[in-house]
C-alpha positions in Angstrom: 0.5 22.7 4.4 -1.2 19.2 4.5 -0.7 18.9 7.8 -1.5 20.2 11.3 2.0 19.4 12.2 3.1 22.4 14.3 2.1 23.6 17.7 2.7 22.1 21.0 2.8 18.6 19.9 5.1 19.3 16.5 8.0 17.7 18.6 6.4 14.4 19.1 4.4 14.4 16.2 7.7 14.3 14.4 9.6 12.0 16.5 6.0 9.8 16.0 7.0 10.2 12.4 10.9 8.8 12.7 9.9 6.3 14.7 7.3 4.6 11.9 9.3 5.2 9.7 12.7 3.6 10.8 10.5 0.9 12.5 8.4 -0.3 9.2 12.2 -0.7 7.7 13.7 -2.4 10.3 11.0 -5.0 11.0 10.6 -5.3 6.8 14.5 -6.0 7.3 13.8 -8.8 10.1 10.7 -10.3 7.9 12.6 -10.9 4.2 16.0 -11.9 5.3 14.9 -15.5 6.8 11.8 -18.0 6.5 12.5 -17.8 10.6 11.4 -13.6 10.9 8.9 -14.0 7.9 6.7 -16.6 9.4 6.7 -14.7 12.9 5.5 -11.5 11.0 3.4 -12.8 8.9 2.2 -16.3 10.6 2.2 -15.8 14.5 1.5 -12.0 14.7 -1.5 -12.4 12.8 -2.7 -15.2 14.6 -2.2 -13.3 18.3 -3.5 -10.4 15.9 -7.2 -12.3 15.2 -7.8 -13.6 18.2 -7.4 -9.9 19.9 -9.7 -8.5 17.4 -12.3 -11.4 17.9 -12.4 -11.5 21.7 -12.9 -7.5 21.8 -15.6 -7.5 19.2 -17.5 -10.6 20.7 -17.4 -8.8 24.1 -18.7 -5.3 22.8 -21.4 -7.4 21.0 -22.2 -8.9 24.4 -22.4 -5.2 25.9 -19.5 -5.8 28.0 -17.7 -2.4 29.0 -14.4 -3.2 28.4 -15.5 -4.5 24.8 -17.7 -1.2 23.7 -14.8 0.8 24.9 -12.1 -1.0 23.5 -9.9 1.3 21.0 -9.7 -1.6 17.9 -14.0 -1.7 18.6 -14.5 2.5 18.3 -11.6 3.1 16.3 -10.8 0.8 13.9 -14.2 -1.4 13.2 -14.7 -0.7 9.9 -14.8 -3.2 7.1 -11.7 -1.5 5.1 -9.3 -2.1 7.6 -10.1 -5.6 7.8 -9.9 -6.0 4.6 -7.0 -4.3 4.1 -4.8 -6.1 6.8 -6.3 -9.3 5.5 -5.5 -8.7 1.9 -1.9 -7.7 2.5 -1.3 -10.5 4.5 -2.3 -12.9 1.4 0.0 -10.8 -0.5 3.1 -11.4 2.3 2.2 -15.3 2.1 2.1 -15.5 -1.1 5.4 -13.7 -2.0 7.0 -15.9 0.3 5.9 -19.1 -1.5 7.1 -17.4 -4.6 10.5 -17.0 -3.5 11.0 -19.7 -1.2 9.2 -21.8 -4.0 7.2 -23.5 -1.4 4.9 -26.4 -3.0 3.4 -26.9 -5.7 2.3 -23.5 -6.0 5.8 -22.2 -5.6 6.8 -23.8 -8.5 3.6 -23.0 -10.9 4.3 -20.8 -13.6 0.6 -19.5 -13.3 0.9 -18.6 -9.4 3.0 -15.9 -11.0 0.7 -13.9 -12.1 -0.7 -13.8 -8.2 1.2 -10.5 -7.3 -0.7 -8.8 -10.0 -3.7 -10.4 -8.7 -3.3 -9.3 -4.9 -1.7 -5.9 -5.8 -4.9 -5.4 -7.3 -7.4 -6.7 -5.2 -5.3 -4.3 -2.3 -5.7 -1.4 -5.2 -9.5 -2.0 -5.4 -10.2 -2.4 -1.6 -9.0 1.3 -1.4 -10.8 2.3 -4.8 -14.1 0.9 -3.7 -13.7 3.2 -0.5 -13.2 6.5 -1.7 -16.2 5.9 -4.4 -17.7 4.8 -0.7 -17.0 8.4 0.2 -17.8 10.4 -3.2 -21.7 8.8 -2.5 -22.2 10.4 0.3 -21.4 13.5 -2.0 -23.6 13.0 -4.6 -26.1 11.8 -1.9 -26.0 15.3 0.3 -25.2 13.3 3.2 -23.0 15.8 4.4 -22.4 18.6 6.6 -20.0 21.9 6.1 -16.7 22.4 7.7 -16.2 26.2 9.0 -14.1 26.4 5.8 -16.7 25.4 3.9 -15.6 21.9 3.1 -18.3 19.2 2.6 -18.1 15.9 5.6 -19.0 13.2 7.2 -18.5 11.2 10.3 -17.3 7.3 9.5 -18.2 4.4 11.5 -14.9 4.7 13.0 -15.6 8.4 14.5 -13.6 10.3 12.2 -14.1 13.2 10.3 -13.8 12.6 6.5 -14.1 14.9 3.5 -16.6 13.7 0.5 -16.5 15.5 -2.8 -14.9 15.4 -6.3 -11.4 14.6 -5.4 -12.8 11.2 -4.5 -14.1 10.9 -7.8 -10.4 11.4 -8.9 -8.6 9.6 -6.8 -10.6 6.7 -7.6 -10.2 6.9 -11.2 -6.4 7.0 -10.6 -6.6 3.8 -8.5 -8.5 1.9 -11.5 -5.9 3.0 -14.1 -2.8 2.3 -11.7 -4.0 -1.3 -11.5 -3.0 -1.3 -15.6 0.2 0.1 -14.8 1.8 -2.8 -13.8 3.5 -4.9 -16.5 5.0 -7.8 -17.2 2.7 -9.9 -14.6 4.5 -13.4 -15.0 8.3 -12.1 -15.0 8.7 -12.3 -10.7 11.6 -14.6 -9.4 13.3 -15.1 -6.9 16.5 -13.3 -5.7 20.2 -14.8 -5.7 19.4 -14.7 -1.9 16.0 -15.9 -1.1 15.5 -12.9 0.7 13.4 -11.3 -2.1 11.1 -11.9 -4.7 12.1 -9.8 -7.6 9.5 -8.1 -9.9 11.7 -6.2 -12.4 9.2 -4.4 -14.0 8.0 -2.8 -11.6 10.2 0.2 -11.7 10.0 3.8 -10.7 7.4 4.3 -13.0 5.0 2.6 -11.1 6.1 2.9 -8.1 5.5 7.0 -8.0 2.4 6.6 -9.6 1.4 4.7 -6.7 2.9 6.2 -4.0 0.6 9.7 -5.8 -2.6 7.4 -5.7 -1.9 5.8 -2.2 -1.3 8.6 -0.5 -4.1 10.5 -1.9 -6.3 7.7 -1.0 -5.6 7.9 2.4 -5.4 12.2 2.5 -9.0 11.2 1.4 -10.4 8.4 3.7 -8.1 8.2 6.6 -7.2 12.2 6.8 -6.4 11.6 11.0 -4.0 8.3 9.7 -2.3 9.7 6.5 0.6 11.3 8.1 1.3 7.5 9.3 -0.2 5.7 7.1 0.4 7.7 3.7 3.6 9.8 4.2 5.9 7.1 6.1 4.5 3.3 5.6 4.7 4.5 1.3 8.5 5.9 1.9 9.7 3.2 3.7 9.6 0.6 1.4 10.3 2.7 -1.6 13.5 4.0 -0.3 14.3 0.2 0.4 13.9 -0.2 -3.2 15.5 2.8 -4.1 19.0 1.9 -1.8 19.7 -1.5 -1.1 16.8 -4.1 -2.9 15.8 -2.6 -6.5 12.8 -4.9 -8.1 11.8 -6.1 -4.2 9.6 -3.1 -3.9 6.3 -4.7 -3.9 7.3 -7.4 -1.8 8.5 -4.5 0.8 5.5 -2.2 0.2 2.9 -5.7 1.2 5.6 -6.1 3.9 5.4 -3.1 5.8 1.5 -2.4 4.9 0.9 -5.7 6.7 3.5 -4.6 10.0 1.4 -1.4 10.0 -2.0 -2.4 9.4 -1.7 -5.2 12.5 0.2 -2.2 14.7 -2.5 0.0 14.0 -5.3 -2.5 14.5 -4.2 -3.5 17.9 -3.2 -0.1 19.0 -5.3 2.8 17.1 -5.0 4.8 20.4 -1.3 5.6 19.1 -2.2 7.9 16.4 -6.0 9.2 17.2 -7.2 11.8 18.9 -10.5 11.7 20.2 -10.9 13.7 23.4 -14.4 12.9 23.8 -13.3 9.1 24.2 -10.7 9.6 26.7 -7.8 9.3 23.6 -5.3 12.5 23.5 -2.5 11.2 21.8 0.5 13.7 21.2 1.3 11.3 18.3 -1.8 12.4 16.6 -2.1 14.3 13.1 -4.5 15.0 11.1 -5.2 17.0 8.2 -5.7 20.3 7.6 -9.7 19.1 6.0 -9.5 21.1 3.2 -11.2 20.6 -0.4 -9.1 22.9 -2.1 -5.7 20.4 -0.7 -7.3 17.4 -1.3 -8.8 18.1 -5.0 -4.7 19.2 -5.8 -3.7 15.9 -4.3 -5.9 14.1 -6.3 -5.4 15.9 -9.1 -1.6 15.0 -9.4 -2.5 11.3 -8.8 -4.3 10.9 -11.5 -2.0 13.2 -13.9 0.5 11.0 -12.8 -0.8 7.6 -13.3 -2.6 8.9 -16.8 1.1 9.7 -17.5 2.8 6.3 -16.5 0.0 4.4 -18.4 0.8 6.6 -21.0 4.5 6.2 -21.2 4.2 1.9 -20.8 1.9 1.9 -24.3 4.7 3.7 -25.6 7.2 1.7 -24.8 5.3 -1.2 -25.4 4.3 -0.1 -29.0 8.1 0.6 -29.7 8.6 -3.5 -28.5 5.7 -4.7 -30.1 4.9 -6.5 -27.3 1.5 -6.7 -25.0 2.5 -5.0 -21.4 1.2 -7.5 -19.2 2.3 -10.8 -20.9 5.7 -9.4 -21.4 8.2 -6.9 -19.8 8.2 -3.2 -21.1 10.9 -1.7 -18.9 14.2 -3.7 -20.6 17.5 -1.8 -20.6 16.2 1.1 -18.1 18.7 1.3 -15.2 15.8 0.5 -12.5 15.2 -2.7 -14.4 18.7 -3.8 -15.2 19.8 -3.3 -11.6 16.9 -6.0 -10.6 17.8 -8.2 -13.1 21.0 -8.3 -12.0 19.7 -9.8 -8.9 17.1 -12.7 -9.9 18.8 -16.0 -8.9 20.4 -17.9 -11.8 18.3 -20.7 -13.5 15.0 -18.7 -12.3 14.4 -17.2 -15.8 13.0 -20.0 -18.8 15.1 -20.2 -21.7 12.2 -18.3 -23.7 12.5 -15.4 -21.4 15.9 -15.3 -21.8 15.4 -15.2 -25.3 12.6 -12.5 -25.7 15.0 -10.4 -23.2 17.7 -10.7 -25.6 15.2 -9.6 -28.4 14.3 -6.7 -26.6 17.6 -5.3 -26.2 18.2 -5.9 -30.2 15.0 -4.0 -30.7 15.8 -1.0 -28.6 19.6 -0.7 -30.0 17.8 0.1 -33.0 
């Protein structure tokens, strides 16, 4: 069991669940299918968003009451969540003006490679924070768990494991980054309602979803059930049913919707009695070294074995994986392609596509 998910809050702990879940697809729904819901999710929210966030923090600077005991000051004041809110709302932006082709970037063949860019930057942020965590490891600034497990308290109050599976995780983050090919092939979809990155397949969408939840099993233990098990399924079973080769676009979509939920109402999903907060919402994990090294273990056997798999395919192309697509003819990516909007593709692409099915018939 990863989970404390049993007892007299199971019931509501699972309903919590559903209701993230279906929520994160439904307002992903609202956001890609018109410029109109998109620029409220990602325009308007996070400007009502910031100003929340600065008013609360100026007042607990100020010693003001309602400011030091504001849930977004105790809870959620550390610099990861900033940046990670921040950093997936670039990434929503910036998808848009890909597939709404807004300006001048919108139509730069360079600003394609800016989804690689972001994705990345996101996949560092998290990196940078569970090496954050392995120092305090290697530092013995920890304390023992009954069960023996080395911790620490965060700035945000929670209870965090440090240790090896850090160390792992980590290293899984760094070589995910490399899993993702063909870095200028996004478009647009027939639709407008997403942009299309058709390389970015199952492959390296499970090696992700390993990393990412692992990441937050390890830094956000009390958010993971949240955070890891239902924000990473939503948009992958998007991709899966209804919108193949929109996956990241869905996956900076709902991070986004959650990260702004969560920053303006942490008291949803903690549970800190001493603080007054006893949500029946609330899971953590079960804080255990033993779970978390498995967990990290199979993220990085996982992403070793995507990276692994893309140089083989990209040796049997004879093509470099980031300047050109590795995943022609697999059904994820053919299903995708079938959905880019005609004229988005150059004539050379076209071309080297063609060249790649000759090569693999073979």
């Amino acid at each position: 069991m990863l989970f404390d998910v049993y007892g007299d809050n199971a019931v509501f702990q699972w309903v919590g669940w559903a209701l993230v879940f279906a929520g994160l697809i439904l307002l992903n729904e609202f956001a890609r299918r018109s410029k109109l819901g998109g620029k409220i999710m990602f325009f308007v929210l996070p400007v009502a968003m910031t100003i929340y966030c600065v008013v609360v923090t100026v007042a607990a600077s100020r010693g003001l009451e309602w400011g030091v005991n504001n849930p977004t000051v105790l809870f959620q004041n550390g610099w990861f969540h900033y940046a990670k809110v921040y950093a997936a709302l670039t990434g929503c932006i910036g998808f848009m003006i890909i597939k709404y082709h807004w300006g001048k970037l919108g139509k730069a063949e360079w600003f394609k490679a800016f989804p690689f860019v972001i994705v990345a930057i996101n996949i560092l942020i998290a990196v940078v924070s569970d090496f954050e965590s392995a120092a305090k490891f290697f530092a013995g600034e920890y304390f023992l768990l009954d069960n023996g497990s080395a911790a620490w308290i965060t700035s945000e109050n929670a209870t965090q494991l440090t240790g090896w599976h850090n160390v792992f995780n980590g290293v899984a983050g760094i070589i995910n980054i490399f899993c993702m090919t063909g870095w200028w092939a996004v478009y647009s979809s027939k639709k407008q309602d997403d942009m299309i990155w058709a390389d970015m397949t199952w492959v390296f969408i499970i090696a992700y979803d390993l990393w990412n939840f692992c990441y937050t099993y390890n830094c956000l233990p009390n958010h993971a059930w949240y955070c890891g098990f239902a924000l990473l399924l939503a948009p992958t079973v998007a991709n899966a049913l209804w919108n193949k080769g929109g996956w990241i676009q869905n996956r900076a979509n709902t991070l986004a919707i959650w990260c702004m939920f969560a920053q303006v109402f942490p008291q949803f999903q903690d549970y800190f009695p001493e603080y007054g907060l006893t949500s029946p919402f609330a899971v953590n994990s079960v804080l255990s070294t033993q779970a978390n090294t498995v967990v990290a273990v199979l993220a990085l056997g996982a992403n070793v074995a995507a990276l692994a798999y893309i140089l083989y395919r990209a040796k049997k192309l004879g093509v470099n994986p980031y300047k050109k697509e590795v995943f022609v003819g697999t059904k994820d990516y053919e299903q995708a392609r079938e959905r880019i909007a005609d004229g988005e593709m150059p004539v050379h692409e076209v071309e080297e596509y063609e060249h790649a099915k000759k090569v693999l018939a073979a």
